[in-house]
Structure formats: C-alpha cells, structure tokens
C-alpha positions in Angstrom: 0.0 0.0 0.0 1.0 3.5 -0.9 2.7 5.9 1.7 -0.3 8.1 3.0 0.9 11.9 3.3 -1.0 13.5 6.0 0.0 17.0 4.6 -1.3 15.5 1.0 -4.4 14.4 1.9 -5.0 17.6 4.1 -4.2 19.8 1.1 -6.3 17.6 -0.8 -9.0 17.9 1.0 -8.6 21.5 1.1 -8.4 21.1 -2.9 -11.6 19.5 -3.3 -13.9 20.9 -0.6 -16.2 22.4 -3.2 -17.0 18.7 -3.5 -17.4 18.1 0.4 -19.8 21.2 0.2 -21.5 20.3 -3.3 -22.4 16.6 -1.7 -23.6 18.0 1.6 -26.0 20.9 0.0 -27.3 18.1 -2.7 -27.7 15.6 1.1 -29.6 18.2 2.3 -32.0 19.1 -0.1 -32.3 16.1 -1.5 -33.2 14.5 2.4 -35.8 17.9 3.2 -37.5 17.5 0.1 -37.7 13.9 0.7 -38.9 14.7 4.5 -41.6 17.1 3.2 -42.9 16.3 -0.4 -42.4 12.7 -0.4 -42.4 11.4 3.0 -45.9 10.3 4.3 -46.8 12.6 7.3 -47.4 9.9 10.1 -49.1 11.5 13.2 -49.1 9.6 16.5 -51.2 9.6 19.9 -50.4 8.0 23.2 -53.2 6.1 25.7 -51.7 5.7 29.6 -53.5 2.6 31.3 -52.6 2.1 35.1 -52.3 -1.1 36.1 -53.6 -0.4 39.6 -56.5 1.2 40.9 -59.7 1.5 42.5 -59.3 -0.7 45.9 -56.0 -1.2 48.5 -52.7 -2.5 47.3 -50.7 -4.6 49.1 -46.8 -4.5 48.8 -47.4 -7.9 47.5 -49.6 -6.2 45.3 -47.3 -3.6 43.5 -44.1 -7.0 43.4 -46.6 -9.0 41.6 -47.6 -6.1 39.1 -43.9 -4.9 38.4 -43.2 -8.8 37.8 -46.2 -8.8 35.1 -45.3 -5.5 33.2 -43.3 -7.5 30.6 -46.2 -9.4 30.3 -48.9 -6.6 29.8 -46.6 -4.6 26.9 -47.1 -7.8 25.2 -50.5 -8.8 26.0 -51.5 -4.8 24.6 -49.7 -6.3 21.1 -51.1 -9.6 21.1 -53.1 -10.9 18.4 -56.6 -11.0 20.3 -56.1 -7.6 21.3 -55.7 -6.2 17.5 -57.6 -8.4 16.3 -60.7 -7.3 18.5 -59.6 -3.5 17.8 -59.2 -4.1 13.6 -63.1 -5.4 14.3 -64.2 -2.7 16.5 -63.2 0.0 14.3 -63.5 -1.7 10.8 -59.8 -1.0 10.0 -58.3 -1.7 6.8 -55.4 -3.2 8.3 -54.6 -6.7 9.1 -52.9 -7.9 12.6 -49.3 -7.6 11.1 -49.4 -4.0 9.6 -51.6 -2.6 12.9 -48.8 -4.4 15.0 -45.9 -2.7 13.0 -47.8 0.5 14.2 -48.3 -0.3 18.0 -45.7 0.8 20.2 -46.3 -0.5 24.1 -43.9 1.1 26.5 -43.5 1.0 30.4 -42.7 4.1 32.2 -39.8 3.1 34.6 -40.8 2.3 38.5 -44.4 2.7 37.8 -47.6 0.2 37.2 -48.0 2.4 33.8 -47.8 1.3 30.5 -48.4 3.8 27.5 -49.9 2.5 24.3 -48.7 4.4 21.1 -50.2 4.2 17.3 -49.4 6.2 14.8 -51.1 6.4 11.5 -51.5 8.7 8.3 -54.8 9.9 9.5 -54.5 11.7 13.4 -58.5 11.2 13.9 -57.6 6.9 13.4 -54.2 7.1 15.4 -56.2 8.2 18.1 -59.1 5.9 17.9 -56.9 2.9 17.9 -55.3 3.8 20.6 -57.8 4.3 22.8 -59.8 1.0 21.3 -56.5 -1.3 22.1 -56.4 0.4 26.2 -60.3 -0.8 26.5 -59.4 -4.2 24.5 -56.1 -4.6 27.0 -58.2 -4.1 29.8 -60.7 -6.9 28.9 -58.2 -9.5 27.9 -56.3 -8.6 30.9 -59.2 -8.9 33.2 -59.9 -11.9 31.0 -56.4 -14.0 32.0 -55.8 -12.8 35.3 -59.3 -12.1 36.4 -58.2 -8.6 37.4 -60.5 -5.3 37.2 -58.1 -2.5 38.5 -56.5 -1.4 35.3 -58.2 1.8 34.4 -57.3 4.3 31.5 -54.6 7.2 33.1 -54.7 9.5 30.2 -56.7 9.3 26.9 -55.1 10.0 23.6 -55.5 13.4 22.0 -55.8 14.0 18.2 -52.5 14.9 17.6 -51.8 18.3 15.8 -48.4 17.8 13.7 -47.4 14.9 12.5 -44.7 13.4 14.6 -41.6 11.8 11.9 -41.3 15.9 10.8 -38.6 17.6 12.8 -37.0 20.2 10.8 -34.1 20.9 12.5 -33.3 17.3 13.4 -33.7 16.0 10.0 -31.5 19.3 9.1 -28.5 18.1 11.3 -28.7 14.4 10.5 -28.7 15.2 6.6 -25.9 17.6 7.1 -24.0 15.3 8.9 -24.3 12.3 6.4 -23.7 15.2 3.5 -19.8 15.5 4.9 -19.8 12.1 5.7 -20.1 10.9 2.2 -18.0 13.8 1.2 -15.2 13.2 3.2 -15.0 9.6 2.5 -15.5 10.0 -1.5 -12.6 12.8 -1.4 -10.6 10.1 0.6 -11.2 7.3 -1.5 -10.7 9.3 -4.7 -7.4 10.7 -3.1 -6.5 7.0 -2.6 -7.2 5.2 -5.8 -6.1 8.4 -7.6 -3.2 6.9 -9.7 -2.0 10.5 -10.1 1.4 11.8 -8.5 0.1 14.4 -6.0 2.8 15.8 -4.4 7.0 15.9 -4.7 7.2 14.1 -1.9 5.6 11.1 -3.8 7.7 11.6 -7.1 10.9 11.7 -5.0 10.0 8.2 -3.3 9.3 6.9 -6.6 11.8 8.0 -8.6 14.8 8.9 -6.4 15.9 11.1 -8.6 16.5 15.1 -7.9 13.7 17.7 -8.0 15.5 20.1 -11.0 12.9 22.3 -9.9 9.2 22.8 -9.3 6.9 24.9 -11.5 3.6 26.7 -9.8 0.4 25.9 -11.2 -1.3 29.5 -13.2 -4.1 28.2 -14.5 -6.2 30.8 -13.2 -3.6 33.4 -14.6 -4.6 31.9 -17.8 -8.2 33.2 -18.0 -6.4 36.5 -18.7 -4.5 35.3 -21.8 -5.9 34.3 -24.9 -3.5 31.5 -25.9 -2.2 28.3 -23.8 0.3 28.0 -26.6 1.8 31.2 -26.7 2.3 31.5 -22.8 5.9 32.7 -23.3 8.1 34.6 -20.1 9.1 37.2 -22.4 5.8 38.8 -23.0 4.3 37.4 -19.2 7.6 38.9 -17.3 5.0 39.1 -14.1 3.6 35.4 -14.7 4.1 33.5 -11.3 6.0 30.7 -13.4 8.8 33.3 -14.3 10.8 33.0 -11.1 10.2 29.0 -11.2 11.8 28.8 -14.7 14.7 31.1 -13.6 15.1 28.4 -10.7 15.4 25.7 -13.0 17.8 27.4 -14.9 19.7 27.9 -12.3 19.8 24.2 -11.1 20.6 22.9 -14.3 23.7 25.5 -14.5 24.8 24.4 -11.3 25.0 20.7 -13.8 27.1 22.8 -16.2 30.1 23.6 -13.4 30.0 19.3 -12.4 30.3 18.7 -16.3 31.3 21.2 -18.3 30.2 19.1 -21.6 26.3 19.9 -20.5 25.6 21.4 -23.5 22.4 19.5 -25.1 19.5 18.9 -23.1 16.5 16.5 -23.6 13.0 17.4 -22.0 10.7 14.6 -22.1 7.6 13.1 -19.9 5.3 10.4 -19.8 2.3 11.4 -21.5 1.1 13.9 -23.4 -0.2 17.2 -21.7 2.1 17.3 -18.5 3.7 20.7 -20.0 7.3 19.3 -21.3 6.7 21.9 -24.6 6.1 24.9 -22.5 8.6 24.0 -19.9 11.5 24.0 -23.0 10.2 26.8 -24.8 10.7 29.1 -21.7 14.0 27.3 -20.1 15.1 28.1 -23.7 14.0 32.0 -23.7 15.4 32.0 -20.0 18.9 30.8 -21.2 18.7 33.4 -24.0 17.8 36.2 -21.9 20.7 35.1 -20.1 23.2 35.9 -22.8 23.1 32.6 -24.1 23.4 31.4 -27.6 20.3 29.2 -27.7 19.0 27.0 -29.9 15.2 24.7 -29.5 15.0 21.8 -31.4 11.6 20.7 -31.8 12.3 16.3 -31.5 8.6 15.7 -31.4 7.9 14.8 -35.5 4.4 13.9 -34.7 2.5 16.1 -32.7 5.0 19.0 -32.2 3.9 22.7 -31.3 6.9 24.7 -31.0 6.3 26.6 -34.3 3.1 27.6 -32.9 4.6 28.8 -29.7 7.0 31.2 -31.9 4.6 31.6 -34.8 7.6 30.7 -37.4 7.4 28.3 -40.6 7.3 24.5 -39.9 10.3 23.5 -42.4 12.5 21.8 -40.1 13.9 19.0 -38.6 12.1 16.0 -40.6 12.8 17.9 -43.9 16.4 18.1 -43.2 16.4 14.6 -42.2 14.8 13.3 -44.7 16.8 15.2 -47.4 19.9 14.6 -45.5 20.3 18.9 -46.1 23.0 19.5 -43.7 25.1 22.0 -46.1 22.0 24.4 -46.1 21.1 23.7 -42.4 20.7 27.2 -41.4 18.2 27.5 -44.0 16.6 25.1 -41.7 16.8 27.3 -38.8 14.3 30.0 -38.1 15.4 33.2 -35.9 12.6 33.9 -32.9 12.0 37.6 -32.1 13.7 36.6 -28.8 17.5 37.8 -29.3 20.0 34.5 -28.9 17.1 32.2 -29.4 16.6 30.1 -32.5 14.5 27.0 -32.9 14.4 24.4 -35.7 10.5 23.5 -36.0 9.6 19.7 -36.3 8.9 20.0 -40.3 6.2 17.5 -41.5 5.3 14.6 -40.3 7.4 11.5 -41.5 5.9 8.1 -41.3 9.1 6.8 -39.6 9.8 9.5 -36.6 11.8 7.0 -34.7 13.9 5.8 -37.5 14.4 9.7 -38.5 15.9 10.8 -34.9 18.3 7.1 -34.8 19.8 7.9 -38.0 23.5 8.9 -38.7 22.3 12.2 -40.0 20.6 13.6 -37.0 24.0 12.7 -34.9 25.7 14.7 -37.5 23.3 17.5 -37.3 23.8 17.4 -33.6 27.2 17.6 -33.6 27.4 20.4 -35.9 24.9 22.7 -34.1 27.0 21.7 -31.1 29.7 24.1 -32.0 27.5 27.1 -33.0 25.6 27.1 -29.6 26.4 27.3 -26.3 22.9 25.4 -25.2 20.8 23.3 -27.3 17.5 21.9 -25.8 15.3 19.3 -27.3 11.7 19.1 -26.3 11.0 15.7 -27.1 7.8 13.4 -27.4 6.3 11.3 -24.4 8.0 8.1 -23.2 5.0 6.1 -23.1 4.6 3.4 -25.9 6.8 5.5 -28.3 10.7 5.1 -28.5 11.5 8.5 -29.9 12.5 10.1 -26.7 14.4 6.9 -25.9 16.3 7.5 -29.2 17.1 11.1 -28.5 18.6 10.4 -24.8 21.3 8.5 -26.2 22.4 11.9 -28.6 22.3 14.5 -25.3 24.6 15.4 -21.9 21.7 15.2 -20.0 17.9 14.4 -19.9 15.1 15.7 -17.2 11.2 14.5 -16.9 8.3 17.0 -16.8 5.6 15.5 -14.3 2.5 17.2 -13.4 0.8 17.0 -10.0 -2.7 15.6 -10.5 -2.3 14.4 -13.8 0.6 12.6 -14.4 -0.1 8.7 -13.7 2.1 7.5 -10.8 2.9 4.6 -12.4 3.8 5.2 -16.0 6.1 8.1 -14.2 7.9 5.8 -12.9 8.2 3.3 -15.8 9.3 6.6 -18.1 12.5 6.8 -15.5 12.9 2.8 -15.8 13.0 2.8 -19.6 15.5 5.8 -19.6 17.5 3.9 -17.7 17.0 0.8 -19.4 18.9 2.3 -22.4 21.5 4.3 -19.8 20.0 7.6 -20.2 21.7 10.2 -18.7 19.1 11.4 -16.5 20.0 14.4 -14.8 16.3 14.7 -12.8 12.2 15.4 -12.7 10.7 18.7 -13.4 7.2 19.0 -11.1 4.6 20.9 -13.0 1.6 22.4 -11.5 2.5 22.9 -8.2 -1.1 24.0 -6.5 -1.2 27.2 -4.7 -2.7 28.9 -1.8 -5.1 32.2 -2.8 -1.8 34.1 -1.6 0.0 32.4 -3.7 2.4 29.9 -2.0 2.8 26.2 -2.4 0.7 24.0 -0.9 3.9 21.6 -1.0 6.9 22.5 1.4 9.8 22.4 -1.2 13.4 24.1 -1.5 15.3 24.6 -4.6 17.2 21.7 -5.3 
C-alpha cells in the first residue's frame, strides 16, 4: 500500500472541498424534500392505562404487578387484542401491519404502560389507541381475572405529524452530506493513480527535483492563448521566477560537467507541459546571454512553431533530405534575441527511424559548435521510443511530471525505460505545483 501523506491528503482535502460542500448541500435538499414532499406525514397519539386502581394494594400487590409488566406490553400487542380493535373499528389493516404500528412502552418504576399508534390519519391514530387500552383491559381482566386497570390518560388528536422535525432532520442530513464527502474525497485521493505531491515523485523516482513549476491556470483566463504563454511577454507570470530556478539548477549541472551542452526534455504522456517547460528554459537561457537554440524532437504532434509563430520546415525535412550543407536555412530566428529554434517540419511516417539515423548525430554535432545550449523538447516516453532514441544523442535528460495528472505509475516506468537504455538522467521537473489564494505552495519544497 501506498505511503499516506498526512499533509497531502490535508491539502487535498482543502483542494476538493467544493466537492465536500457540493455533496452535503445536494444531502440536504435532497433529504428535506424527501422529509416534506415525499415522506408520508405519520401523526401519533399515546393512551396511559394504570395497572392499579380503585381498591388497597398490598406490597405484595405492587411486586406482583412490576413482575407482570413484561407481560402486559405484550398482552396490549397480542393478536386478540388487534384483532378485536381491527373489528371494532373496521380497519383496513390486518394484525401484522396494525402491529408494525403499535408501540407499548412502560414508564420506569411505575404500574404504567403507555400504548402508542401512529397512523396517516390523526383522527384513526387516536381511535386505535384508545380501542387497544379498552381491548387490553378486557383480555387482561380476561387471564388474570383482574378489574383494577383503568385508562390514566386518553389520547389526543395529535396536531403535527410526529416523523417531521425540521431541524433534526437538518442536522442528521448535514451530517451524512460530509460524511459521504469526506469519505469519497478520501477514497478518490486513494485510488487516484496520479502523483500528487513531490514528496511522492521523490519516493518513486529517487531522482532530484531540477525544480518545481507553480500551477497559473487561473492566470490563464487573462490570456488568450495556452500556446503562446511565453516569459518574455508574461515577465509578471508567477511561473517566471520558477523557470529562472530551474535554470539555475541545471547551471549548477554545467560547473559538475562542463560538456552539458544538449539537453532532452521529455515526460510520460502527453499534456504534462514538457513543450512549455522547454520553450521558456530556452528564452530564459537566452535572456541570459546565451546562444540558444530549441530543437523541436517531437515529428508527430509538435507545437513549437506555434509557440513562436515561425514556418514549420525543419527537422524532418532536413532529415529526410539529409540537407545538412544548407542547415541554417533550416533554422528560423525567434523575435527573442540568442534564441533560435528548428520547428519539427512535416510529419514523417518513420519518426523513430528519422531521430536514430546517422544524419541527426551529425546534425547534432554540428549545431554543437555554433551554440552554447541546445534543448530538445522531445515526445512522451510512453509506448513510443522516440525520446528513448534522442537520450542517447544528449549530456543530460530531465522528466516533466505534473501534479494531478501525471499517472504514478507510468512516471515511474518513463524513468525505468531511460534507464534501461542508460539515459543520462539528470532529474524530474514537477509541474503544477497548487497554490494557496496568496499564492504559495501548498507543497513544502526548497530549490534543489
């Protein structure tokens, strides 16, 4: 079983309480409309009978009569008793559902027994109540040949029906509302297969955090286009600073191994934000005074022309046509200064093949010189070998993973195929790190 994170699951919780609230609020109205429109208003009325009366009792008396109470509650039920009463009062019921609506209690320390019905009509509930006290007094007096049970209190025609309590029906709905709230947050939390926290991707990967990237979705509403969510024209973005970090950190690489030069960004699955974390790393380096150049390594699905608005003749055409004496006609200048990018051209029917060939070494090793950082945002792990191709060709290689989305387990099967062809993994990029409405992490985390 999966190490639970109390601070995860509190943060969670925090997360999805719109949900908690949602369930509770559809509990509630869902239980008082059931209480009110479609439960039937059952109305009850109460008969006392005293079991003693009318003449001296003895000590031996009152014994013998506290000994038989057990008896009389069910005498009051018995099937004579509702029989004679279903007669009497030419009830529609039979001796099972009357019974089912008979309720004989005795009061503590006392000779007293109180006989309840309740019924849809008050007028009935009180009629039967009173019929089964004079029917219990005759099939009392009947057995035990006794005549001192008289009726305490009669019934009264009750005025509200007595299964409508507003406010305890309120509290008992509202209660099992964040009951099932809590526990369907918890069990979705569980069997999420998600990552949800760096905590859980270090555990799983052991493998550094390069750096953590905050979640601006919300910031989003304000700009028109997920694709062209660039730092240069967002410099007040809250994932600025968090690219800078990264930056940073992979420097810090740079002065281990001074041959860092090429980097591959990858991830599991599509979506977990591997294009827009290279695009900006590479406009980052740039505005950094380096000599940059983005290599677009996903030939099937790739975006980065879009993200720079530039022509997509690139990196399959030149391939393909094994161009490499015109490669800079291959290479398309960004209106970022130091940052070029070489789009992924069209799409081959052989990507794999394309990015293992001699050529693409060669190319490689040619831009090598011009450049002083070359990143390659290349496709998913998962069921394609692309990526796996690539890692052999770079210095280093780091994993985009988003919290919430990325699946736990194909995360850590990306790291175990990289490895599985001797990668040289440098670390995991988080994605999406939540944030609090003043915006800080949810997740305790220091730059790695």
């Amino acid at each position: 079983m999966e190490d639970l994170y109390l601070n995860d699951i509190v943060n969670y919780y925090f997360k999805k309480l719109w949900i908690i609230v949602l369930i509770s609020i559809v509990c509630i109205v869902g239980g008082l409309t059931y209480s009110f429109k479609i439960k039937t208003p059952m109305y009850k009325s109460t008969t006392s009978v005293i079991l003693a009366s009318g003449q001296t009792i003895t000590q031996s008396d009152l014994t013998l009569y506290q000994k038989l109470i057990n008896t009389y509650t069910q005498i009051a039920k018995s099937r004579n008793v509702l029989n004679n009463t279903i007669s009497n009062l030419n009830l529609t019921y039979n001796y099972n559902q009357l019974k089912d609506n008979v309720t004989v209690s005795a009061v503590s320390d006392t000779e007293i027994i109180n006989i309840s019905v309740v019924d849809k009509s008050p007028t009935l509930a009180k009629k039967i109540a009173d019929s089964i006290a004079n029917n219990f007094k005759d099939e009392v007096a009947s057995i035990y040949n006794l005549t001192n049970i008289s009726i305490l209190d009669e019934s009264v025609v009750a005025q509200t029906p007595y299964n409508y309590n507003i406010l305890k029906d309120t509290i008992i709905y509202v209660a099992l509302g964040l009951f099932i709230g809590f526990v369907y947050v918890f069990l979705r939390y569980y069997f999420d297969r998600n990552i949800k926290s760096k905590e859980e991707v270090e555990s799983r990967v052991n493998l550094p955090i390069m750096g953590s990237i905050r979640d601006f979705s919300k910031e989003l509403k304000n700009i028109k286009s997920k694709d062209a969510v660039l730092l240069d024209s967002h410099p007040k973005a809250s994932f600025v600073e968090d690219i800078k970090t990264l930056r940073t950190n992979l420097d810090f690489l740079s002065m281990d191994d001074s041959k860092v030069k090429k980097l591959l960004i990858t991830s599991s699955i599509p979506g977990e934000g591997k294009s827009f974390v290279s695009s900006n790393l590479a406009i980052s380096h740039a505005l950094n005074n380096k000599k940059v150049l983005l290599i677009d390594c996903d030939l099937r699905k790739g975006i980065v022309h879009k993200k720079f608005n530039v022509k997509n003749i690139g990196l399959s055409n030149l391939i393909a046509k094994n161009d490499i004496s015109n490669i800079h006609s291959y290479i398309n200048h960004t209106h970022i200064e130091n940052l070029d990018v070489i789009t992924r051209g069209i799409v081959p029917p052989n990507p794999s093949e394309l990015l293992n060939s001699n050529i693409f070494k060669t190319i490689l090793n040619e831009l090598e010189k011009e450049y002083d950082f070359i990143i390659l945002d290349g496709t998913p792990i998962t069921n394609l070998p692309d990526s796996l191709v690539v890692s052999g060709l770079v210095d280093k290689t780091v994993v985009v993973a988003t919290i919430g989305y990325t699946p736990a387990d194909l995360l850590s099967n990306t790291i175990k195929s990289l490895k599985n062809v001797n990668a040289p993994l440098a670390g995991v990029i988080i994605n999406k790190i939540p944030m609090t409405k003043n915006g800080y992490y949810y997740y305790n985390y220091k730059y790695e």
